[in-house]
N, C-alpha and C positions, 0 to 999 in steps of 0.2 A: 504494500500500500504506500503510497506518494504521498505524504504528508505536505500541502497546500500552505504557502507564504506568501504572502499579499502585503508587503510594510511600507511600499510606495505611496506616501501619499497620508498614510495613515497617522503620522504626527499629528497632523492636523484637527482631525478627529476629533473631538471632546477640548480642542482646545482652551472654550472658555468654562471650562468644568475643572478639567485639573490642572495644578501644579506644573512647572516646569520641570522640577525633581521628577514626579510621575513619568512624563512624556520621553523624557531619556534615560531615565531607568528600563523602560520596557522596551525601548528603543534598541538599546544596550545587551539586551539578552539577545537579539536575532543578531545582531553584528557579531556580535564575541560565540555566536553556535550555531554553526551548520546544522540544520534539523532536517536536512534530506540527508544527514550521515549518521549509522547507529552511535559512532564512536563518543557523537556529540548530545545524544539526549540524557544523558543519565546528570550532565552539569547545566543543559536546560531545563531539565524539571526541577532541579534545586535550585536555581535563579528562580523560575517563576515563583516555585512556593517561599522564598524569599520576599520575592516581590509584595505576594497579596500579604504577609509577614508586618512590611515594615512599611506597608499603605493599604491600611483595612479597610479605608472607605474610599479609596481612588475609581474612578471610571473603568479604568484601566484593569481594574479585576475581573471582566468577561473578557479581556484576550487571555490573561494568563491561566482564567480555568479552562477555556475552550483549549488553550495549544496543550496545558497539562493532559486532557481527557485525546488530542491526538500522539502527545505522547507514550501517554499507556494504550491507547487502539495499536500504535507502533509496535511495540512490543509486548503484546497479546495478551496484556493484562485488563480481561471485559472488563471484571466488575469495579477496576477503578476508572475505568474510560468511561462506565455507565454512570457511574456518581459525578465525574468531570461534566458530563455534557449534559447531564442535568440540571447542575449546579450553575453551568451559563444557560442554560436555556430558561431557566427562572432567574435569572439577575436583571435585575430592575433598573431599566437607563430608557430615556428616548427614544422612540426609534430614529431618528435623525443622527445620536451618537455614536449608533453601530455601524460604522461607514465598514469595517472589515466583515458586517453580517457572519458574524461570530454563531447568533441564535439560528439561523435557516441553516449555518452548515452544520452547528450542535446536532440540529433535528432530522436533517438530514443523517449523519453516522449513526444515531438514534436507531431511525429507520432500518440502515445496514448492518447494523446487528442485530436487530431482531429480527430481521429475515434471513442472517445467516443462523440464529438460533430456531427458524420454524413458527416463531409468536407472528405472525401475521396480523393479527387484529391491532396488534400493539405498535407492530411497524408502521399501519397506517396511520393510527392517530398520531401516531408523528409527522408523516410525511404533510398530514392536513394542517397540521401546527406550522410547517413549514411554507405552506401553497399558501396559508391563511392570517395565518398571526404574526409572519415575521418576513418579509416581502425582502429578498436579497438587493443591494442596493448596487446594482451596477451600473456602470455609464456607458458600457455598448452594447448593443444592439445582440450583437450577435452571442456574447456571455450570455444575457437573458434566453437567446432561443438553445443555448448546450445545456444551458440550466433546467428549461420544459424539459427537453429531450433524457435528461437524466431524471428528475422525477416523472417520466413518464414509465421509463425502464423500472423504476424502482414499485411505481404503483403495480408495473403490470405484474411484476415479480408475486406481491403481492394477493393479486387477483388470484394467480396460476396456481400461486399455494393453499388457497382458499377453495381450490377448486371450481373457479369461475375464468373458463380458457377462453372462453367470446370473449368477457369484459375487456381480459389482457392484451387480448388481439387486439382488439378495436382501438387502442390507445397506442398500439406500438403501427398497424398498418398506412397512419397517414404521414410514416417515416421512409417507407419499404424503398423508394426512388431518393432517400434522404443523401445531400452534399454540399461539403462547404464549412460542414461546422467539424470542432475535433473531434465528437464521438458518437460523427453521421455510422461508420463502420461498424463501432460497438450497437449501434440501435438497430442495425440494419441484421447483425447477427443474434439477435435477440428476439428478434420478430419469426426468422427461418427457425431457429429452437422451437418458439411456442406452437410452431405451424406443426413440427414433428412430434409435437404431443398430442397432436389433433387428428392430424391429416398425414398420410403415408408418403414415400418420395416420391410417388408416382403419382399422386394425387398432386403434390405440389408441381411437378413437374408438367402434368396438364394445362395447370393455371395457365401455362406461358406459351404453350401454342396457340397458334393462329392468331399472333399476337393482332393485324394490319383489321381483323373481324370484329376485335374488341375493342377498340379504339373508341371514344365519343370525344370529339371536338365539339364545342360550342363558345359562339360569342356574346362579349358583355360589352355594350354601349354606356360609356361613362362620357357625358360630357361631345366630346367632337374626336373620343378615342373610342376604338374598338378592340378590346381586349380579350384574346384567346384564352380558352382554356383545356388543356389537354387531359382525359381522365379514361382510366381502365378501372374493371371491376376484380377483385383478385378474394376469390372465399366470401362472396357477396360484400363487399365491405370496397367503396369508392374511393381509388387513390389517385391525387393530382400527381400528373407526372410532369416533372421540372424540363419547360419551355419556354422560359423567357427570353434566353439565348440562341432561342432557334428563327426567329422572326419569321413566326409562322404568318403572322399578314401579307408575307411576300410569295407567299405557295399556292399552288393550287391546293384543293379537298388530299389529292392523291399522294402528292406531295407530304403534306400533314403527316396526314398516316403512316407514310414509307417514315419520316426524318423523327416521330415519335416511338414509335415501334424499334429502330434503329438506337435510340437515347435508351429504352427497356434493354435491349439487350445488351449493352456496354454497362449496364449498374450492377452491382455486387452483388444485390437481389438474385439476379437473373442467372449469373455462374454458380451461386449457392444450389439454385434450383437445380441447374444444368448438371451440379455435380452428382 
């Protein structure tokens, strides 16, 4: 597991909340410890608990409980990773202060360990804590859509071990042609998994013939544009297939079909199936 550091930026943070002492003390623990190296956590978890030590009431003690709680997820110690991310995920600040979303990722590992323990019902009321109560505070774009796409994996996980394989599907399918984000691949192999607990290889394998018969193009008039939309049905379930780059305004119907059907079979989807 990759233990996530984000401290660009993050001085800033809680600035008119705490201390200057605060802000480079905590500062000071990521400079002085590589925490993507084992060799380095055992002297970052005695800084941080240091830290919350010698500033009980600082801001600054949901980064030090949340990195303690990945800490010990680091090193496979649940039940005090489970107290760790607890323990931020009920610390009480603004949401405005938690520029590192310290509480969404809490709830999020939350999640990941109870469904690496089988508690399902419990993983999700995390996950809902996470989608609901503690909204990740990112400034692009595209971190938001890796963000869906990994609570989406994590719900369906969920659904699948609950015994509800539509539900799972149905959240992971409007991914299947997914690219562009970092873990389009991880979702895309996530979806072929749930399929093979459903459906047999030759079943999925069907899906993807005669691809140019399944095809539905249709346009949307916005304004004085006309906007394409490229969509196949795969296990009853409607998935857009990514064409914005194909300028399909410039084709004929026949055209369409051959240069969409062509975009199906070069996705990862598609070779999963093939294999």
């Amino acid at each position: 597991m990759k233990i996530l550091i984000t401290i660009s930026g993050f001085l800033l943070s809680f600035s008119s909340y705490a201390q200057q002492s605060d802000r480079e003390a905590i500062y000071n623990i990521f400079q002085k410890n590589n925490l993507g190296v084992d060799a380095s956590l055992q002297s970052a978890q005695t800084a941080f608990e240091n830290f919350i030590s010698h500033h009980p009431n600082s801001n600054y003690n949901l980064i030090a409980l949340f990195y303690l709680g990945e800490i010990a997820h680091r090193l496979d110690k649940t039940d005090s990773a489970l107290l760790f991310y607890n323990k931020a995920l009920a610390f009480t600040i603004p949401d405005s202060l938690d520029e590192m979303s310290c509480r969404n990722s809490a709830a999020k590992r939350l999640a990941e360990i109870y469904i690496a323990k089988g508690i399902y019902c419990s993983a999700l009321d995390y996950l809902d804590i996470a989608a609901n109560n503690f909204l990740p505070r990112y400034s692009c774009g595209l971190a938001h859509m890796e963000n869906r796409a990994k609570m989406n994996i994590l719900y369906s996980k969920c659904y699948m071990g609950l015994g509800e394989p539509a539900k799972a599907i149905s959240l992971l399918s409007p991914y299947a042609f997914a690219f562009g984000f970092g873990n389009s691949d991880k979702i895309v192999t996530e979806l072929y998994n749930d399929w093979l607990k459903v459906y047999s290889k030759e079943d999925i394998k069907k899906e993807f013939v005669d691809l140019e018969n399944k095809i539905l193009i249709t346009k949307e008039l916005i304004r004085d544009y006309t906007f394409y939309h490229a969509k196949i049905k795969i296990f009853n379930s409607e998935v857009e297939i990514p064409s914005f780059e194909l300028s399909l305004d410039k084709m004929t119907e026949q055209q369409q079909i051959h240069a969409c059907a062509t975009k199906i079979r070069t996705s990862e989807i598609y070779k999963l199936a093939e294999n």
